[in-house]
VMD Tcl script that builds the backbone (N, CA, C; Angstrom):
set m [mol new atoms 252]
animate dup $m
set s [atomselect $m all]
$s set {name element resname resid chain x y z} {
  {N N UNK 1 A -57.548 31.429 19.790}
  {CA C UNK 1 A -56.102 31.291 19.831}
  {C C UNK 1 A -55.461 32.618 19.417}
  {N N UNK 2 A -54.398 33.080 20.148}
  {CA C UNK 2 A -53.592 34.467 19.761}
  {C C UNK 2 A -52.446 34.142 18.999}
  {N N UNK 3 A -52.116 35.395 18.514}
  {CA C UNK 3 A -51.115 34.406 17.395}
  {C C UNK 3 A -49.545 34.274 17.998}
  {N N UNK 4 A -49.207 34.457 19.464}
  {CA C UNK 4 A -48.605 33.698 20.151}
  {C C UNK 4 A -48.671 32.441 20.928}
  {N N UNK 5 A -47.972 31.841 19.651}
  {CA C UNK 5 A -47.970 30.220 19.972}
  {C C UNK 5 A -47.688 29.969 21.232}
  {N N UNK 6 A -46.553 29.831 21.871}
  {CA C UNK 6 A -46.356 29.614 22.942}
  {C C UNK 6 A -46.780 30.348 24.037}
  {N N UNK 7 A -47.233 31.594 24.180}
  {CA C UNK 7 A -48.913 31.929 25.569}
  {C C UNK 7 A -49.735 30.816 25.027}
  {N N UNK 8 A -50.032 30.802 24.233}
  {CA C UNK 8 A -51.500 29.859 24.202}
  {C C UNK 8 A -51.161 28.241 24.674}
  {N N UNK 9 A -49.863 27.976 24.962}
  {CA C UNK 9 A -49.253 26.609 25.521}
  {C C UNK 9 A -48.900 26.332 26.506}
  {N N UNK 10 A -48.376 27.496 26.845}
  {CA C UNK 10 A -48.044 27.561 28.194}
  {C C UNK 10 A -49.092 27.948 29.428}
  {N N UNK 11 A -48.750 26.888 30.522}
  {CA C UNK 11 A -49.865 26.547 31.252}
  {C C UNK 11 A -50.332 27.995 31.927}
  {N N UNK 12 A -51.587 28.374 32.143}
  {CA C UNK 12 A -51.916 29.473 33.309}
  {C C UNK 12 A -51.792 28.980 34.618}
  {N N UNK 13 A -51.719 27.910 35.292}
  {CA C UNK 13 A -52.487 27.886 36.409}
  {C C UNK 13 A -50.844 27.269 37.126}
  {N N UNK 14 A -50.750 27.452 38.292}
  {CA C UNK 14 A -49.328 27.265 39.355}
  {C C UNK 14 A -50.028 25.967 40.412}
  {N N UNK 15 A -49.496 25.065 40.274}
  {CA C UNK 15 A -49.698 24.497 41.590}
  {C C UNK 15 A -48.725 24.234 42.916}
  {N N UNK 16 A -49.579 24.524 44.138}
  {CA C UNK 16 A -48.253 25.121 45.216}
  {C C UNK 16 A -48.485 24.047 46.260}
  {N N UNK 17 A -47.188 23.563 46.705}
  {CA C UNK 17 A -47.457 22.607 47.381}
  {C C UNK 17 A -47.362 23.316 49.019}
  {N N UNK 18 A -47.916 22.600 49.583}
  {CA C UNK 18 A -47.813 23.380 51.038}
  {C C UNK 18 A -46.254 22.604 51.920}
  {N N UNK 19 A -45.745 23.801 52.400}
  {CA C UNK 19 A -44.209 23.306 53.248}
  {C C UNK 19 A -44.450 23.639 54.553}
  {N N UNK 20 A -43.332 23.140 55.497}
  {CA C UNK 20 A -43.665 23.233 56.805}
  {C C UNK 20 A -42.834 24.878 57.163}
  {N N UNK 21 A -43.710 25.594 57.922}
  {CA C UNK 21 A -43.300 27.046 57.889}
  {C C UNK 21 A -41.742 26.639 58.619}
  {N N UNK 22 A -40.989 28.338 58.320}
  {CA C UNK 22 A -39.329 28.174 58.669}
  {C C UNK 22 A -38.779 28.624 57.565}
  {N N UNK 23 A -37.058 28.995 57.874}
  {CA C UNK 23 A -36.092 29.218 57.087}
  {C C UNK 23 A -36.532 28.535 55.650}
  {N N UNK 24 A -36.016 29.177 54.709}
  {CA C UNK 24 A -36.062 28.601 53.374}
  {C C UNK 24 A -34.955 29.290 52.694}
  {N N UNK 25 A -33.891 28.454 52.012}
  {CA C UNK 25 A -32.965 29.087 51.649}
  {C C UNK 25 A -33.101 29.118 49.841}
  {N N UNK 26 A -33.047 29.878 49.210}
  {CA C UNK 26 A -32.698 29.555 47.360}
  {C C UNK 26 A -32.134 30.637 47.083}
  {N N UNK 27 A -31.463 29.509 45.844}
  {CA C UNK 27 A -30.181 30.453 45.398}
  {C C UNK 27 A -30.874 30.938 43.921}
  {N N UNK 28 A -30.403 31.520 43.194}
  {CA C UNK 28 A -31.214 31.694 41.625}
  {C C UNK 28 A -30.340 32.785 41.052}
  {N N UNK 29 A -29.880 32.340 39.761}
  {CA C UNK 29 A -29.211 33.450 38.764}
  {C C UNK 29 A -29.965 33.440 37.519}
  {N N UNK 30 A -30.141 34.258 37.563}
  {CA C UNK 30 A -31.649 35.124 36.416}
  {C C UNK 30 A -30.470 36.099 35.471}
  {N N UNK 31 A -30.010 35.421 34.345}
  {CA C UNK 31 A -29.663 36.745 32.914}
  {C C UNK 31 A -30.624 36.780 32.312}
  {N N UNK 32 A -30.517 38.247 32.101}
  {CA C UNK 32 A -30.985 39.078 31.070}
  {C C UNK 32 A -30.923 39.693 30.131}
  {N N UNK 33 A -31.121 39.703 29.357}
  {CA C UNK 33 A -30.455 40.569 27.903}
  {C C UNK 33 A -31.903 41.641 27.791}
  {N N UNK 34 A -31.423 43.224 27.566}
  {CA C UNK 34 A -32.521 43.846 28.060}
  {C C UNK 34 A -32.085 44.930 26.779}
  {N N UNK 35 A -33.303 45.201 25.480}
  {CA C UNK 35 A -33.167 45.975 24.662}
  {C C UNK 35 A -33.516 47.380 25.407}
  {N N UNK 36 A -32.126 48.213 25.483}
  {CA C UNK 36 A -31.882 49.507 25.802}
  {C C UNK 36 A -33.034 50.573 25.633}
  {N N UNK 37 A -33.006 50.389 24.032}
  {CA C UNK 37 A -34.045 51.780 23.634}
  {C C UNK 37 A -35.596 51.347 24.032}
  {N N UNK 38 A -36.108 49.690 24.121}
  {CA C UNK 38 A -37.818 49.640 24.138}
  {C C UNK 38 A -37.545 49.453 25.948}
  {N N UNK 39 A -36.720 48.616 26.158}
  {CA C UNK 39 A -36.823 48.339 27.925}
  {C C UNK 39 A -37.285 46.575 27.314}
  {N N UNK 40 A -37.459 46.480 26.254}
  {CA C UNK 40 A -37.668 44.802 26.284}
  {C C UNK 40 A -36.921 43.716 26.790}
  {N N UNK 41 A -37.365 42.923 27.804}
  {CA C UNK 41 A -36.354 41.600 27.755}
  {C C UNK 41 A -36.754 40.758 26.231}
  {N N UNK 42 A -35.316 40.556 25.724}
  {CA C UNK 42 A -35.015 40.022 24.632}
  {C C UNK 42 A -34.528 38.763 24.706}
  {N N UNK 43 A -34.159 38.521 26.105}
  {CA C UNK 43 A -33.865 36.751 25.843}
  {C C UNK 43 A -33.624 36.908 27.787}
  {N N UNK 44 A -33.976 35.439 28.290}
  {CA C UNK 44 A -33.704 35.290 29.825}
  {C C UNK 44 A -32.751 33.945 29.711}
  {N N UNK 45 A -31.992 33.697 31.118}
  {CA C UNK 45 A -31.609 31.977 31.245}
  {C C UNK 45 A -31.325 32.329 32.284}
  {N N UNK 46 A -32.392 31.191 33.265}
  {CA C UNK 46 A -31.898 31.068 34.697}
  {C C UNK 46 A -31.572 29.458 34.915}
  {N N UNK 47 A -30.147 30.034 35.731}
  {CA C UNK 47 A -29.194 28.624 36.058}
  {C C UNK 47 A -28.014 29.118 36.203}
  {N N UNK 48 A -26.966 28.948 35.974}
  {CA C UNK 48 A -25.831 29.108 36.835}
  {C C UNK 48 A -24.771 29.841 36.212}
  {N N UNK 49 A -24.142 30.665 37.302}
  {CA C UNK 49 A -23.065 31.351 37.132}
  {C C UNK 49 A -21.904 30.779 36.410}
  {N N UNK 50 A -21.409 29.598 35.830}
  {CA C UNK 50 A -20.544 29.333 34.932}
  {C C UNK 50 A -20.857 29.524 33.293}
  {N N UNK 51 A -19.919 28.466 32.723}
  {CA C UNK 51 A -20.098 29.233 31.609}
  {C C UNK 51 A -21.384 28.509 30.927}
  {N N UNK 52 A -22.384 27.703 31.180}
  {CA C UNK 52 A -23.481 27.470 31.054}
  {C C UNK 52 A -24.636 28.952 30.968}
  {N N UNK 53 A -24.591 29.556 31.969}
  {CA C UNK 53 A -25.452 31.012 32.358}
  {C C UNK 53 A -25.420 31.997 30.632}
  {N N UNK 54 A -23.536 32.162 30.063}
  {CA C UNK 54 A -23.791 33.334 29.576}
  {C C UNK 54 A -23.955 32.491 28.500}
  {N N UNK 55 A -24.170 31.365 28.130}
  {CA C UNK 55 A -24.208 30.418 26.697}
  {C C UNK 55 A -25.881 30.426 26.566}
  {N N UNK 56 A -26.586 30.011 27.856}
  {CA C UNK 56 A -28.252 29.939 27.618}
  {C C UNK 56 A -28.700 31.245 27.219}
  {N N UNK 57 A -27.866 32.390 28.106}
  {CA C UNK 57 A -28.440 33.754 27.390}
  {C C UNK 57 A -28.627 33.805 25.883}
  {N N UNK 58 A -27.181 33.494 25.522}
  {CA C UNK 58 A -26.721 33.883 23.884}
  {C C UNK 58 A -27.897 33.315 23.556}
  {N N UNK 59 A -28.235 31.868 23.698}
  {CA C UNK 59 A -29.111 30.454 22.657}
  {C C UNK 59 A -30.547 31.364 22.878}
  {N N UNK 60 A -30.979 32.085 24.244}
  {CA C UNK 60 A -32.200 32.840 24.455}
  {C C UNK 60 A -32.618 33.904 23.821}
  {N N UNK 61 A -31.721 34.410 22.735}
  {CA C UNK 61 A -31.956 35.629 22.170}
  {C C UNK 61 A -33.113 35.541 20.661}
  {N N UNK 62 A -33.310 36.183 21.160}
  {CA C UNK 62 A -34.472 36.204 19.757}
  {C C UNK 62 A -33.664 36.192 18.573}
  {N N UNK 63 A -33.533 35.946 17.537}
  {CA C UNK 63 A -32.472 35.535 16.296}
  {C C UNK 63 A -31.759 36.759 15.904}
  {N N UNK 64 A -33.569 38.004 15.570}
  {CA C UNK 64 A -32.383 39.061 15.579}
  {C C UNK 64 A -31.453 39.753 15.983}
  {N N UNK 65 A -31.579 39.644 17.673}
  {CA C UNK 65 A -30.312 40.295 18.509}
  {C C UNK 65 A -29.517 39.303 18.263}
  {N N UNK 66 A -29.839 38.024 18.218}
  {CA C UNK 66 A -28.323 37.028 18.177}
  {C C UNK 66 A -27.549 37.414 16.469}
  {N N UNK 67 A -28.245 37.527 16.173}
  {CA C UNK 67 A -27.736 37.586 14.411}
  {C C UNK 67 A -26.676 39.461 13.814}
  {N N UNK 68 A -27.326 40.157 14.881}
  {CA C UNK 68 A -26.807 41.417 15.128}
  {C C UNK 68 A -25.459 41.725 15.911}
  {N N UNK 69 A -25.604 40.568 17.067}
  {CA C UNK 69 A -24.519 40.864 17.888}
  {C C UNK 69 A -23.557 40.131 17.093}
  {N N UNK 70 A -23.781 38.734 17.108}
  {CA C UNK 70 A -22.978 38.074 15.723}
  {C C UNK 70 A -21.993 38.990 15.677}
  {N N UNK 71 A -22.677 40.076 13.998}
  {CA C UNK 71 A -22.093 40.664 13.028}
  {C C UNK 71 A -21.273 41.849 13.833}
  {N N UNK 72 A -21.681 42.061 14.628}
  {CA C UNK 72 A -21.309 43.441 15.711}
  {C C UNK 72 A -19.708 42.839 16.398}
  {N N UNK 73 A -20.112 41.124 16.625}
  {CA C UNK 73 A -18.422 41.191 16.956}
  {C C UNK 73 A -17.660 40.989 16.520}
  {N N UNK 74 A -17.832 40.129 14.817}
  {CA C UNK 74 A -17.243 39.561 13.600}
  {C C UNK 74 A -16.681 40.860 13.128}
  {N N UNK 75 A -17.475 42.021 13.250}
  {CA C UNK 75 A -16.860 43.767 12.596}
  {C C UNK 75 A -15.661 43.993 13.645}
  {N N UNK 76 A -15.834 43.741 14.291}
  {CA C UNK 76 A -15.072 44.096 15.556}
  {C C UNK 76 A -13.705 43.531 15.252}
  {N N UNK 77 A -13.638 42.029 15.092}
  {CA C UNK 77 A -12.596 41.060 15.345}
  {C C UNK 77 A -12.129 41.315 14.160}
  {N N UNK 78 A -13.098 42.143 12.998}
  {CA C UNK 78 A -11.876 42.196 11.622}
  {C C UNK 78 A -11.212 43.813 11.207}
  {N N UNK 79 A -11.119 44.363 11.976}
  {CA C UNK 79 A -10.201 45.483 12.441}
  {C C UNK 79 A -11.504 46.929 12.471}
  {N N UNK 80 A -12.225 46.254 13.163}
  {CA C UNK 80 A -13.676 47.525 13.421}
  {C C UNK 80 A -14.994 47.631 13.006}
  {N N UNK 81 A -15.667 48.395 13.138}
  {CA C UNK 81 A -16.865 48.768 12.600}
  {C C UNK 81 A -16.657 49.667 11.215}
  {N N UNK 82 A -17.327 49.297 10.026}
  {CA C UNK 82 A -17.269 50.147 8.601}
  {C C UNK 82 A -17.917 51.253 8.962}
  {N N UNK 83 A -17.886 52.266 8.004}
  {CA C UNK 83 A -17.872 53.678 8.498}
  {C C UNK 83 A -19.397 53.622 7.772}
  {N N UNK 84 A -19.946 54.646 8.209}
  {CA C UNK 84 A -21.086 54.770 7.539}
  {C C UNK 84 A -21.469 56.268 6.835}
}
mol reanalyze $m
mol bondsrecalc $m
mol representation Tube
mol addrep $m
């Protein structure tokens, strides 16, 4: 077992059902929240362009970007960022 819980749960194997060849239409909205400096995706939610999409992002974030941005907009909304 690795000490990522969830790889070790999540299934390896895809099962594909066979379709009758032809047009195939899908739609799909994939967010991302993508840490700048490593290139990491830090949180995904695929589903829909309302306000469902940018809410699963937020809930998808690993705690510390959620807990950062938080404070990042709480500084914001109380007349800025403190100086450092």
């Amino acid at each position: 077992m690795t000490t990522n819980k969830k790889y070790d749960i999540t299934p390896k194997v895809v099962d594909i059902t066979e379709k009758e060849k032809g047009k195939i239409s899908i739609q799909c909205d994939i967010w991302l929240a993508i840490d700048i400096k490593t290139g990491e995706i830090v949180g995904v939610y695929i589903g829909s362009r309302d306000t469902k999409g940018p809410q699963g992002l937020w809930y998808s974030l690993l705690p510390f970007y959620n807990d950062f941005i938080r404070q990042f907009y709480t500084s914001l909304l109380s007349g800025g960022l403190p100086q450092s």
